[in-house]
N, C-alpha and C positions, 0 to 999 in steps of 0.2 A: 391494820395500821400499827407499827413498831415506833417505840419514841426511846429514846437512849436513857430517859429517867422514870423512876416509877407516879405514875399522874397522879394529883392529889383527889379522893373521892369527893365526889359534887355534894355539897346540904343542897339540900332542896326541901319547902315545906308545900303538902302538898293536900289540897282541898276538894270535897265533893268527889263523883265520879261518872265516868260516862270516858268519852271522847277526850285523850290526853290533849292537853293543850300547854305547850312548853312555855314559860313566860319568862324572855330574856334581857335582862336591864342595860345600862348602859357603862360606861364609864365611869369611875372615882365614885360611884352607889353601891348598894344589891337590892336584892327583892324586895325589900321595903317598897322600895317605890312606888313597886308594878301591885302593891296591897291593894291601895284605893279602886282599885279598876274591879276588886273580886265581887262585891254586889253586885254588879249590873251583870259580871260573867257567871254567877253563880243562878240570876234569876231567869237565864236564859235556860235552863235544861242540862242535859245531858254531859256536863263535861268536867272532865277531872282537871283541874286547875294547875301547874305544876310551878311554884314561885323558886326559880335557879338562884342559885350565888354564882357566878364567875370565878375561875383563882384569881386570888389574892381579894377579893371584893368579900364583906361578910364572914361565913364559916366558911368556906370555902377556903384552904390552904394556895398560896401562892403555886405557880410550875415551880418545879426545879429542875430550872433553866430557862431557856430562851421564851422570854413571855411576851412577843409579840402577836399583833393579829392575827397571822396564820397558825401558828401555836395554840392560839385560844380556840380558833376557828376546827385546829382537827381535837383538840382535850373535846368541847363543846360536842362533834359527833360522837365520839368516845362517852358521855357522859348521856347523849340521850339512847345511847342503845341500851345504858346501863337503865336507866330509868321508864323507859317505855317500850325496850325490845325490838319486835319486825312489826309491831302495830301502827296503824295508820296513825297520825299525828295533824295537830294544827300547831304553827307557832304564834308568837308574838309579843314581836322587839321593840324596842324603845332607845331612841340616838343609834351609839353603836352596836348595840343589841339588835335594832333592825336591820342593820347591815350581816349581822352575825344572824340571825335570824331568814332573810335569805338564801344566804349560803348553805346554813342547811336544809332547804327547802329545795336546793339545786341540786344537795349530792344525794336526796332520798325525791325526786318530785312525784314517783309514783306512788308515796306513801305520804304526797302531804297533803292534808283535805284545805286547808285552809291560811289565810298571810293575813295578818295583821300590822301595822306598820304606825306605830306612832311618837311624830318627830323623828323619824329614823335619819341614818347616814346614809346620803347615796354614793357619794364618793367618801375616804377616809382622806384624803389630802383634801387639806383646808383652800387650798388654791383653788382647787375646782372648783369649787362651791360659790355659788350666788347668792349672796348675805347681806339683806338687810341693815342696815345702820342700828348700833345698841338703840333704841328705845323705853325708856321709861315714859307710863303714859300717866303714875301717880304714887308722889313720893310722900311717906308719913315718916319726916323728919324724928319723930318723939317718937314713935315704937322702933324704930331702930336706935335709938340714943339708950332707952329701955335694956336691950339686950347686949349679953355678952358680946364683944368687937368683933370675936373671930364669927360668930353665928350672926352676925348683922352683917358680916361682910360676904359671908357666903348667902346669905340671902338677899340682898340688895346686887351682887353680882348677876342673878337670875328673874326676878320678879320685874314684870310687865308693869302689875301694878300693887304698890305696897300697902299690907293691909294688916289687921290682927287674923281676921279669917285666912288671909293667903297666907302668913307666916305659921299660922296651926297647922296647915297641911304640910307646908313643907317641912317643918320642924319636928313633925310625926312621921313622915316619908322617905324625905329626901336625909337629912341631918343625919341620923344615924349609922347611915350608908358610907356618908362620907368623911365621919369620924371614925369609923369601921376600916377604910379602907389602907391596906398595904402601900407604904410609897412606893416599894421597890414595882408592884406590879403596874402602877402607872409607868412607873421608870419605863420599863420593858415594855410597856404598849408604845408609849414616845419614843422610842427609839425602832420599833417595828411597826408603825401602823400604817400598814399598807397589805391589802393580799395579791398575789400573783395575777389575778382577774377576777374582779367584778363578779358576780352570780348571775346578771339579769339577762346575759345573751341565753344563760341555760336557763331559764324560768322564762321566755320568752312562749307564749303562746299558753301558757300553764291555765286549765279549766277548774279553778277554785277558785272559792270568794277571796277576793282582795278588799282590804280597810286600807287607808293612808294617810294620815291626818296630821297636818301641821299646823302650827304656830306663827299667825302674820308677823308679830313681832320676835320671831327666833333667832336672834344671832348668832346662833351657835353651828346647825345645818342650814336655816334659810328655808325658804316655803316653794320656791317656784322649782328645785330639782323636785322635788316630791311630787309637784301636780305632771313634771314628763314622766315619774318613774310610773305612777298610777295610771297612766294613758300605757303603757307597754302592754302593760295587763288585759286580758277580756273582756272580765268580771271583775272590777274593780269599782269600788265606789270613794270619793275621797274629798277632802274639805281641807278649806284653808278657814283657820278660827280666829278672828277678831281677839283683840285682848289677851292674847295667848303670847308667851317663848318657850323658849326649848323645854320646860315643863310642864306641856299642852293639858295633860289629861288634872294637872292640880291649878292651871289657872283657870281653867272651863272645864269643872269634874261632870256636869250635868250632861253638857254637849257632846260629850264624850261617849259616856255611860249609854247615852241615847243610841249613839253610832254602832258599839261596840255591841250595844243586845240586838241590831238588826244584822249588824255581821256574824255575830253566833247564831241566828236566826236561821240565818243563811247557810251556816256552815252545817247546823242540823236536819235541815231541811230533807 
């Protein structure tokens, strides 16, 4: 694959070892995010951990040039040959990380052991998508009055339910990602976010363990594409979570952790 500019080298921090497992964030984040998940992926065994930046998200340098989803989608192969060569791989993505997280599962499937998928993208056009009405299920008027406007608006934007606990995680997770993040490279996903086709007709029939786990209250992808994308699958296992949006794994970290050690279970197996 030739790209007309020189690609920016991917940071990536990277944990334990065994079984590469690439871990791909979502939008306007980085790997912060996908942190919280690494106890329960670390107590499972055998697997080296791989926490990506995206361009422009985190260390990762922006493209230079066209930074739309197909662009990030071929940097992204480019960046996991650099990091884990012709060896067998598991991914897992998160938002549009699961949608980018598929795709490369489609252009290596014979070298992918394993899909993890939470709160992913099934479609990147917001149209498609079967979306839930925003819900807040419990608001703490005085811990958001508390905080800085701009981090009370980014949190209050996302939470299910508002909390001192749920703003610690996010505030440790999410926040720095997205004070971190490049405008130009959101720019360049909005204005390209779309790929030429889908991955799942080529991941059709694929004999690896599959996770899928949404978020009932997710505004953002929505729960009920995620329960047909996990029926495509063989071997898939998948859940819709109570109390949960589009930051499934920090508004239900236990539910999650639980899921995630039988799916590395699985993957090792």
């Amino acid at each position: 694959m030739s790209f007309p500019f020189v690609l920016p080298a991917p940071h990536a921090v990277r944990r334990g070892s065994g079984l590469p497992l690439l871990m791909i964030h979502g939008n306007g984040v980085d790997h912060r995010l996908l942190l919280p998940l690494d106890e329960a992926l670390a107590a499972a065994g055998a697997l080296e951990r791989i926490y990506l930046d995206l361009p422009g998200f985190g260390r990762t340098a922006p493209l230079d040039g066209p930074g739309g989803l197909p662009e990030i989608a071929d940097w992204l192969e480019e960046a996991a040959a650099e990091l884990i060569g012709e060896a067998p791989f598991a991914v897992l993505g998160n938002s549009m990380g699961g949608l980018l997280a598929r795709e490369l599962a489609a252009r290596h499937r014979e070298r992918c052991a394993g899909i993890a998928l939470l709160a992913p993208a099934v479609d990147p056009v917001r149209e498609h998508r079967r979306l839930p009405p925003r819900t807040v299920l419990r608001t703490d008027p005085e811990l958001l009055a508390a905080l800085d406007a701009a981090d009370a608006a980014d949190y209050a934007e996302m939470a299910v339910e508002q909390s001192e606990a749920g703003w610690e995680r996010f505030a440790a997770a999410a926040l720095p990602g997205i004070r971190a993040a490049d405008p130009g490279a959101g720019e360049g996903l909005g204005a390209r976010y779309a790929l030429p086709g889908l991955p799942d007709d080529r991941l059709a029939g694929i004999e690896v363990p599959v996770l899928v786990v949404a978020g009932r209250q997710d505004h953002v992808v929505g729960f009920e594409d995620q329960q047909d994308l996990a029926a495509r699958f063989p071997h898939a296992s998948s859940a819709v979570l109570d109390r949960a949006g589009h930051n499934v794994h920090l508004d239900q970290p236990e539910q999650v952790a639980a899921m995630l050690r039988a799916w590395a279970g699985q993957l090792l197996a």
